[in-house]
DRENKEMAR-512867 format. One record per atom (N, C-alpha, C, O): residue in one letter; x, y, z. Coordinates in steps of 0.1 Angstrom, whole numbers, plus 5000, padded with zeros to 4 digits. Layout:
# DRENKEMAR-512867
aXYZ...
//
This chain:
# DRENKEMAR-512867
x324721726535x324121746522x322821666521x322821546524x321921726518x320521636516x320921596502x321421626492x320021446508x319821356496x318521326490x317621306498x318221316479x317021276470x316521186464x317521156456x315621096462x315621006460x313520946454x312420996458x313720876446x312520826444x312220936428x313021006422x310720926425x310521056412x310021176420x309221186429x311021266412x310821396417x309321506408x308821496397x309121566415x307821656408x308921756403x310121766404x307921856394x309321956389x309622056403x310822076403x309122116411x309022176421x310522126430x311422206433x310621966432x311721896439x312621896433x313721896439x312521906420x313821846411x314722026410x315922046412x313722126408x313822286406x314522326420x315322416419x314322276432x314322286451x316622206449x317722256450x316122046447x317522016448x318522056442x319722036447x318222156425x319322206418x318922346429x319822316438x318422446434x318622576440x319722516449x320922546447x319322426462x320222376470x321722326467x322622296475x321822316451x323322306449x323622176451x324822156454x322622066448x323121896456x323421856440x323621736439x323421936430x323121876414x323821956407x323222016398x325221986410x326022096404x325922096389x325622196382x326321956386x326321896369x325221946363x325321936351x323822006367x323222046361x323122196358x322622276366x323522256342x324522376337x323422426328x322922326323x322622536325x321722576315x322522576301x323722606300x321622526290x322122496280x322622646272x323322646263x322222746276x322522876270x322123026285x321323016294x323223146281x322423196287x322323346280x322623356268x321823456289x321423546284x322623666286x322823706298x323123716278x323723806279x323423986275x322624016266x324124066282x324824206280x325824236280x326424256291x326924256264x327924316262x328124456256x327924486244x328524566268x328924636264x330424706263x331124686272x330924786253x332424786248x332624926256x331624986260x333924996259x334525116263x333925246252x333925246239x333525326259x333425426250x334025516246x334725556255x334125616232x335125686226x335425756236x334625776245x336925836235x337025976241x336526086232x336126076221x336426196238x336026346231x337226436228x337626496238x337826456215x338326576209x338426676221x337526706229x339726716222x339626866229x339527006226x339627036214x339127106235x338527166231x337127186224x336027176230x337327216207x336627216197x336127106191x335227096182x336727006197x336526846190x335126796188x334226876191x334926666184x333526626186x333826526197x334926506202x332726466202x332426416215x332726286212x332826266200x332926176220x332826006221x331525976219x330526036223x331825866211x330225756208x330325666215x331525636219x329225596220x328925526230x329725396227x329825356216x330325316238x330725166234x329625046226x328625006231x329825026218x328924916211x328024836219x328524836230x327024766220x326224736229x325424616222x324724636212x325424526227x324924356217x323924296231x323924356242x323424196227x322324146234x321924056230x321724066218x321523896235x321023766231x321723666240x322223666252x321723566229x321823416242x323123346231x323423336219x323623316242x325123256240x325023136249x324723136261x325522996237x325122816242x326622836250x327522916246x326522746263x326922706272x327322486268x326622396265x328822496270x329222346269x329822336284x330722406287x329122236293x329822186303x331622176305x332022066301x332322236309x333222236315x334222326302x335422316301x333422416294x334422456285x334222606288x333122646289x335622716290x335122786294x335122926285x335822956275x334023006292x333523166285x334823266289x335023276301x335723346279x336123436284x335123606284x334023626279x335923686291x335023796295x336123896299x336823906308x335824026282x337124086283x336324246285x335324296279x336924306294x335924436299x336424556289x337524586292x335924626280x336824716274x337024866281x336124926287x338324916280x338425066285x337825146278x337725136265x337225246287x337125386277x338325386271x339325316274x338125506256x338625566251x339825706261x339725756272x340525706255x341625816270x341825936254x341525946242x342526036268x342826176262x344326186269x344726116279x344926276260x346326266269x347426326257x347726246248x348026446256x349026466247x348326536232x348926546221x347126566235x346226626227x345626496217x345026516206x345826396221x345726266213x344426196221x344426196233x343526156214x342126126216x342125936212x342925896204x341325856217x341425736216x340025706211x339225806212x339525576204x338625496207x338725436218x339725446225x337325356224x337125266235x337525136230x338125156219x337525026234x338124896235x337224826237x336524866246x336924696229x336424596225x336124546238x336924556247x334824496240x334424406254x333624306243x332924326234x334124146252x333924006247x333223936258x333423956270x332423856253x331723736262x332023616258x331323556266x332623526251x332523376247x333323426231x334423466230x331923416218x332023456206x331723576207x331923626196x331323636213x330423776211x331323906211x331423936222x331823986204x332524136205x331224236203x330424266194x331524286214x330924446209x332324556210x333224576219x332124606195x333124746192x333424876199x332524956199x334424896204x334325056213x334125146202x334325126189x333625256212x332925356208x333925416198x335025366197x333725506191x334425596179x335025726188x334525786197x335925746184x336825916190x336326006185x336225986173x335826136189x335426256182x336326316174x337526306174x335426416164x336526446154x337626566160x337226646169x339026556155x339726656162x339726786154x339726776142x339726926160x339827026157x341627096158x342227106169x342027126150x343527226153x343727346166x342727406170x344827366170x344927426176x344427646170x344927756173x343227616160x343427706152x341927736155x341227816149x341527656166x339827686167x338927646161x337927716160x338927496155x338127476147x338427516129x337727496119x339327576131x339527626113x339527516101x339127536090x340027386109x340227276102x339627156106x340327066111x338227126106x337427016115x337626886106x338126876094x337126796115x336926666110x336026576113x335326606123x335726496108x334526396110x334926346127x335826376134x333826256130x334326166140x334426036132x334026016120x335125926143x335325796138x334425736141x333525726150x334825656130x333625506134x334225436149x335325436155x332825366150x332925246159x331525186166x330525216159x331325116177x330225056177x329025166180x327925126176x328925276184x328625416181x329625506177x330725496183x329425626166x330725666161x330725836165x329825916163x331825866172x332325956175x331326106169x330526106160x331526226175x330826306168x331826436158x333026446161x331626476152x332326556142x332826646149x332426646161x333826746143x334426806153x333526976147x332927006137x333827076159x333427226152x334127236138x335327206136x333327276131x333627266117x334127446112x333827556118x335027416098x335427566092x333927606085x332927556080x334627726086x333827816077x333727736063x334727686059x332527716056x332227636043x332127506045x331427436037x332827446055x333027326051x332627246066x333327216076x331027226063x330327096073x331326956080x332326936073x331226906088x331726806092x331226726099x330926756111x330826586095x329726466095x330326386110x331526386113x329526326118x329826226125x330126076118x329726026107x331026006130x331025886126x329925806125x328925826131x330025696114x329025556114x329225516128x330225536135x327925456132x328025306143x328125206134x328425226123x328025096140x327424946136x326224936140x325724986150x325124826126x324224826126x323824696143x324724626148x322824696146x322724596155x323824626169x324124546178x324324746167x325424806181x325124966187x325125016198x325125016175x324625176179x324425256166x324125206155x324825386169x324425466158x325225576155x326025616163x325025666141x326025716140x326325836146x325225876146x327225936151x327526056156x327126206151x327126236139x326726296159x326526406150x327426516142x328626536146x327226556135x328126656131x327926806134x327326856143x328626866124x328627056127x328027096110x328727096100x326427126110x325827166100x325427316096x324827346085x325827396104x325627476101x326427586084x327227526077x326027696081x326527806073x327527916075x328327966068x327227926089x328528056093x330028056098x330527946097x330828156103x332128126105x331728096121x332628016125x330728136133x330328106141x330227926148x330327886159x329927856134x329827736133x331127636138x331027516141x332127726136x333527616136x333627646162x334527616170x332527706165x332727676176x331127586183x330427616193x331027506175x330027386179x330127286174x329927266162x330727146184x330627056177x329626926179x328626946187x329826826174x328826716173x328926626183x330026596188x327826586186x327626526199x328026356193x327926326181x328526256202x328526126199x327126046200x326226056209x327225946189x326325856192x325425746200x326125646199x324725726205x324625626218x324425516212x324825516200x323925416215x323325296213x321725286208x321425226198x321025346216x319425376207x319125526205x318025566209x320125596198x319825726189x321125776186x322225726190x321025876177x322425926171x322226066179x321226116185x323926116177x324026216183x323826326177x323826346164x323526406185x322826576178x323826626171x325026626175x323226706157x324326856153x324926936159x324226996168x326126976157x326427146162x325727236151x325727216139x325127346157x324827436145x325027586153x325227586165x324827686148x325127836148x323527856151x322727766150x323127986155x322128036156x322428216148x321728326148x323628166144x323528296131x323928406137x324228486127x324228466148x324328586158x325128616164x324728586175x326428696164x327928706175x327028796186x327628876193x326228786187x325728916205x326428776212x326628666208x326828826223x327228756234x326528646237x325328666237x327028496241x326228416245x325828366229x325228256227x326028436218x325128316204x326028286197x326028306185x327028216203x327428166190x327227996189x328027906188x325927986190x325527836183x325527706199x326027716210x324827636195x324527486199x325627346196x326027296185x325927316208x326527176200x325627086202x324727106210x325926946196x324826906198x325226766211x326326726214x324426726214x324226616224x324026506223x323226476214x324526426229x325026276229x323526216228x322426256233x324026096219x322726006212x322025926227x322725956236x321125856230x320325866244x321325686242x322025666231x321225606253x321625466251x320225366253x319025406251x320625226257x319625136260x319025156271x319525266275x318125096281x317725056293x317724866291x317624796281x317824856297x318124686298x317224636318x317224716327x316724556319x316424466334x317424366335x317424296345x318224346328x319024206330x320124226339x321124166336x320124286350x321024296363x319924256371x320124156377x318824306372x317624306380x317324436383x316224456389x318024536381x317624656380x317624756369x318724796365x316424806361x316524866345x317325016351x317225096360x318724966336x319625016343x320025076326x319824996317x320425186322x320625236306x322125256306x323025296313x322025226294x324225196291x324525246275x323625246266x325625276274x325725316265x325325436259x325125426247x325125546263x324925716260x326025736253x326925646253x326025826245x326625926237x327426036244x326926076255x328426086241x329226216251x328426356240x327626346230x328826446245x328026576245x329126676240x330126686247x329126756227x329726816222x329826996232x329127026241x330927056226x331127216236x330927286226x331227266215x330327376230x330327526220x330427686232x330527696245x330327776219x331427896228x329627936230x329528026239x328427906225x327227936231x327127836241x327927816250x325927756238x325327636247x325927506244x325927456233x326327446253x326927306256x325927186252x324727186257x326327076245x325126936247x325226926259x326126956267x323926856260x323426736270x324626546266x324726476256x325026526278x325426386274x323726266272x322526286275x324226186268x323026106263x323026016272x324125966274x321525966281x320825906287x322225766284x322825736274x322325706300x323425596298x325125616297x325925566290x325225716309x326825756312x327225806299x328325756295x326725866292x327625986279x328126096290x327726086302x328826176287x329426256299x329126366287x329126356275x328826536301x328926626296x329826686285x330326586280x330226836279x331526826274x332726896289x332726966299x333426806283x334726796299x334126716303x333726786312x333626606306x332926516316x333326396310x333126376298x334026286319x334226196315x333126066309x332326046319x332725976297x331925896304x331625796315x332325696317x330525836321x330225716331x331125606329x331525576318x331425516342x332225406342x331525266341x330425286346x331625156337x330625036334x329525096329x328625056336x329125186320x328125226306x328825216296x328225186286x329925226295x330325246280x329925356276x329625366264x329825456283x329225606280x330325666274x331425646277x329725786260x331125826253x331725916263x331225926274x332725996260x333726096269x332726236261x332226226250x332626356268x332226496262x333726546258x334826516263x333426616248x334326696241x335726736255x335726796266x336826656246x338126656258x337926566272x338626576282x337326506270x337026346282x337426236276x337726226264x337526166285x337626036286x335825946282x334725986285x336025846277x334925726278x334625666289x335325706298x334025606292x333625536301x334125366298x334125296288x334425346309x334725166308x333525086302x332525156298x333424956300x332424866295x331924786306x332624796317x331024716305x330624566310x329524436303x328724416294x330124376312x329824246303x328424216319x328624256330x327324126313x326424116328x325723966317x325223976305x325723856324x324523746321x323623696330x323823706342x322423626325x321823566336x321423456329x321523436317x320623346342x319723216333x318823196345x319023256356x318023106344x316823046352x317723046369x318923026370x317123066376x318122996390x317722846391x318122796402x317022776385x316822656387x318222606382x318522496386x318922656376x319922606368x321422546386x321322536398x322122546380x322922546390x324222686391x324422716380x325022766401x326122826396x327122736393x327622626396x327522846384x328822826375x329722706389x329722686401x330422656378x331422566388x333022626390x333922576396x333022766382x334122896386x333922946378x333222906368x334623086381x334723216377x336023306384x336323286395x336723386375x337223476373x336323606369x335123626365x337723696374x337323836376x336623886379x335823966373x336523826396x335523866403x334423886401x334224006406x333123826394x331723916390x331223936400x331723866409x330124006403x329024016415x327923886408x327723856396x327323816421x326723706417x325523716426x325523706438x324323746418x323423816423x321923736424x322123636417x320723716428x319923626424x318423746422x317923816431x318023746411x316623856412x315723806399x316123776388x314623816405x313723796399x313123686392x312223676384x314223556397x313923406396x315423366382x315423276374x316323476383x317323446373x319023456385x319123546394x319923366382x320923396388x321423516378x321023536367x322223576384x323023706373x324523726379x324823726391x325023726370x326523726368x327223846363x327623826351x327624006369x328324086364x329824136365x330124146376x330424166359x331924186354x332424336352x332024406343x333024376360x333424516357x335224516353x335924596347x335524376359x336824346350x336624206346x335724126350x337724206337x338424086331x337923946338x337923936350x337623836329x337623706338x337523586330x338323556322x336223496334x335823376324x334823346337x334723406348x334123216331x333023146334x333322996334x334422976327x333022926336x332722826333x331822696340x332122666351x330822636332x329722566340x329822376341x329022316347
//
């Protein structure tokens, strides 16, 4: 091990903590990305999954006390029963899973419903005749809310609402008014998510899932939203398309590399060095501690 000695310039002092001779020295905070599991999608007729909740900032670091780091699952489908996604944690920090899309009856949409809330909220399901059906709320500072089924006609109850992402809400289903073959309406498409650099590569999380209709299908939303039937992307927190699954969560930090690494870790993260920041990502379960 090299040793140091005499006054250091900052260049020597920045050189002996990279080399690791100065473990004890821990950054007083670091920078985080937590993102939550995203909803599943309604089958069939349903509305789509909203994106896993998605938070951002700096979380203080105490020497030897440690960060847990809890990964949330997508939202699941299974038994005609639709889920929300599951909560992903850094320290104090929760971000909310995504909202489940609204469910439709085995009746085609005769009887729709909203989507649910959550840290983006679910999208509404194909709506009845007369009676519109709204997407879920997000949370403010997590995502946004889900779309619904706005249209007028009985055509309407086969388009539903796309889920929410993280930076936009999810599109309407609506009708284009017309039974000729091929028109019975739009659903609408998953809300777009973030882009983030904090891996070291600008990488977008948190998309919206993508509602089905008996015309044209959503688009899933930018950041693992999944088509409808497509699951969301895995580590986005992308919502599930209409009858999918969500996408898993992740949690990702970084700080100066002058700092020293962690003095352990759980749940395996990738431990990565770019752009003059160590970075620390989690695709499961674990802790930290400096």
């Amino acid at each position: 091990m090299a040793q140091y000695s005499g006054v250091f310039t900052l260049s020597q002092a920045s050189q002996a903590i990279k080399d690791n001779n100065w473990t004890g020295i821990a950054p007083s905070n670091v920078e985080y990305l937590v993102v939550a599991g995203g909803g599943a999608g309604e089958g069939t007729w349903g509305g789509a999954g909203g994106a896993g909740g998605l938070r951002t900032g700096f979380h203080g670091v105490t020497v030897g006390t440690s960060l847990t780091v809890t990964i949330g699952a997508g939202g699941t489908t299974g038994n005609n029963i639709a889920t929300n996604g599951v909560n992903s944690v850094f320290g104090n920090i929760t971000a909310t899973g995504g909202g489940v899309g609204g469910a439709a009856n085995g009746t085609i949409g005769y009887s729709g419903n909203p989507g649910a809330a959550g840290g983006s909220g679910g999208g509404g399901s194909a709506r009845p005749t007369g009676n519109p059906t709204v997407g879920g709320p997000g949370i403010a500072g997590q995502g946004n809310a889900g779309g619904g089924c706005n249209g007028q006609y009985t055509t309407d109850r086969y388009s539903a609402g796309g889920g929410g992402g993280a930076g936009a809400i999810g599109g309407n289903g609506y009708s284009n008014y017309t039974w000729t073959p091929g028109g019975y309406g739009y659903a609408g498409g998953g809300g777009n998510g973030v882009a983030s650099d904090i891996s070291g590569t600008r990488t977008t999380y948190a998309g919206g899932g993508a509602g089905n209709s008996q015309g044209t299908a959503g688009v899933g939303g930018a950041g693992g939203g999944g088509a409808s039937g497509v699951a969301g992307t895995a580590n986005t927190g992308g919502g599930g398309g209409t009858g999918a699954a969500g996408g898993s969560g992740i949690v990702i930090i970084r700080y100066p590399d002058t700092f020293s690494l962690a003095t352990s870790s759980t749940g395996s993260p990738t431990i990565t060095t770019a752009g003059g920041f160590r970075v620390y990502q989690w695709t499961g379960s674990g802790s930290i501690t400096f």
